[in-house]
N, C-alpha and C positions, 0 to 999 in steps of 0.2 A: 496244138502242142508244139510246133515248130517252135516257137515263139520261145517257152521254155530253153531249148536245146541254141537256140542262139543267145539269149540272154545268158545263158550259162556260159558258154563258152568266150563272151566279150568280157564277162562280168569275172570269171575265174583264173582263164588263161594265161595274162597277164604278170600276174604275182605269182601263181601257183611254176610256171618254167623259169619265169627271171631270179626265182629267190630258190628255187632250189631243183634244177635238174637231174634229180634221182631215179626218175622212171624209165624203164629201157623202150625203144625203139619199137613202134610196133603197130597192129591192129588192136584196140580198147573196144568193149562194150560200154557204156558209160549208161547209167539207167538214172533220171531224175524225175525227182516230184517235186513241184511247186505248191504251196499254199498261201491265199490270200490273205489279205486282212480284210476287215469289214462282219459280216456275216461268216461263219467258219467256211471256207471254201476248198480242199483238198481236189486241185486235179490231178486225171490218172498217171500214175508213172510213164515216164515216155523211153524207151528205148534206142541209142543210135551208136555206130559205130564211127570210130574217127584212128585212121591212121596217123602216130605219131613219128615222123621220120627225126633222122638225127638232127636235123637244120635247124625241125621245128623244139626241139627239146633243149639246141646251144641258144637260141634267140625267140624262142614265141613272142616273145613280150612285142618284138619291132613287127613281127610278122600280124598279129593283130591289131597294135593299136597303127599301123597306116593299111589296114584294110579298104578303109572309106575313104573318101575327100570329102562327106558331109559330118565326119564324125573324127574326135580328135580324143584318145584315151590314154589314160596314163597310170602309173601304180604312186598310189600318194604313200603306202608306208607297205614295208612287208619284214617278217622276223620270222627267223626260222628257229626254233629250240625244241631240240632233237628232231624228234619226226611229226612234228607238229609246226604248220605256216600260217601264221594269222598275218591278212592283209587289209588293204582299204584300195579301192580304184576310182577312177571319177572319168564320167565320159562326155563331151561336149559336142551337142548336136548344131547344126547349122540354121536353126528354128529358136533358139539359145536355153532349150531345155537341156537338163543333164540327169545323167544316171550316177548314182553313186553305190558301191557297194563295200561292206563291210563281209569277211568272213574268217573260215579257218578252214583247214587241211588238213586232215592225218593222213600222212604215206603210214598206210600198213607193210607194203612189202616195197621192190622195186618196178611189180607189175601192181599195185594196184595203193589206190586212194580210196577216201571218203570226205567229200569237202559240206560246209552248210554255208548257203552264201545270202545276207543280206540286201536287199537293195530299197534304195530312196530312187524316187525319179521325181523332179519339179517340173517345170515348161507348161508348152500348151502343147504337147502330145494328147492325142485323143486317149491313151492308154494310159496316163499317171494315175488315174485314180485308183486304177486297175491294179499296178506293177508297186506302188507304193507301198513300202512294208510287207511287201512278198518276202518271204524266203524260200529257196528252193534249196532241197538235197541232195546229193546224187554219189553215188558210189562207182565206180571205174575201176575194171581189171583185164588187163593184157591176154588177149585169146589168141594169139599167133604172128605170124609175121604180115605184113601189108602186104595185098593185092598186086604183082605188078601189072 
């Protein structure tokens, strides 16, 4: 389920802080479920927390897509009307597979979201058959200040 909780966060992060930094500073519980295509496949919810500092909420966009030197990401379109973000990302592996993702965002409040995010992935990763046509859901709300 790692796998979820990372692909969410490359595949979201992106568009969701560069187009609209509305959420305050903080510890988030972020709970996601992914479902496949193919055969109906729904895995389990996955739970994890992730400290949003102010840095990451002026810039996430630069702070994840130069995470890697094998992997090159970028926000190809993002609109924000009202409290609703619909994006598209594209990520370029060093293997010359790519992930693409389509989604949306609703900020319910300034402590919390609910995004549904799309993904395409081509290449010869052992996982595209897998990750193709997944969508994963996840909801996120602010439960205190971050750990120092």
């Amino acid at each position: 389920m790692k796998i979820v909780s990372l692909l969410f966060a490359a595949a979201l992060a992106p568009a969701l802080f560069a187009a609209a930094p509305t959420l305050k500073p903080g510890q988030y519980e972020v709970v996601a479920e992914m479902s496949m295509t193919g055969p109906p496949v729904r895995m389990p919810a996955q739970k994890l927390l992730h400290c949003y500092t102010p840095q990451e909420l002026e810039d996430l966009a630069a702070t994840i897509a130069g995470r890697s030197a094998t992997e090159k990401c970028k926000v190809l379109s993002s609109k924000l009307t009202g409290s609703t973000l619909t994006f598209a990302t594209a990520c370029a592996y060093a293997d010359g597979s790519t992930l693409t993702t389509s989604g949306e965002v609703t900020f319910t409040s300034q402590e919390s979201y609910r995004a549904v995010v799309n993904l395409k992935q081509r290449g010869e990763r052992a996982m595209d058959s897998i990750l193709d046509g997944s969508t994963i859901v996840s909801t996120a709300k602010r439960i205190g200040e971050c750990a120092k």
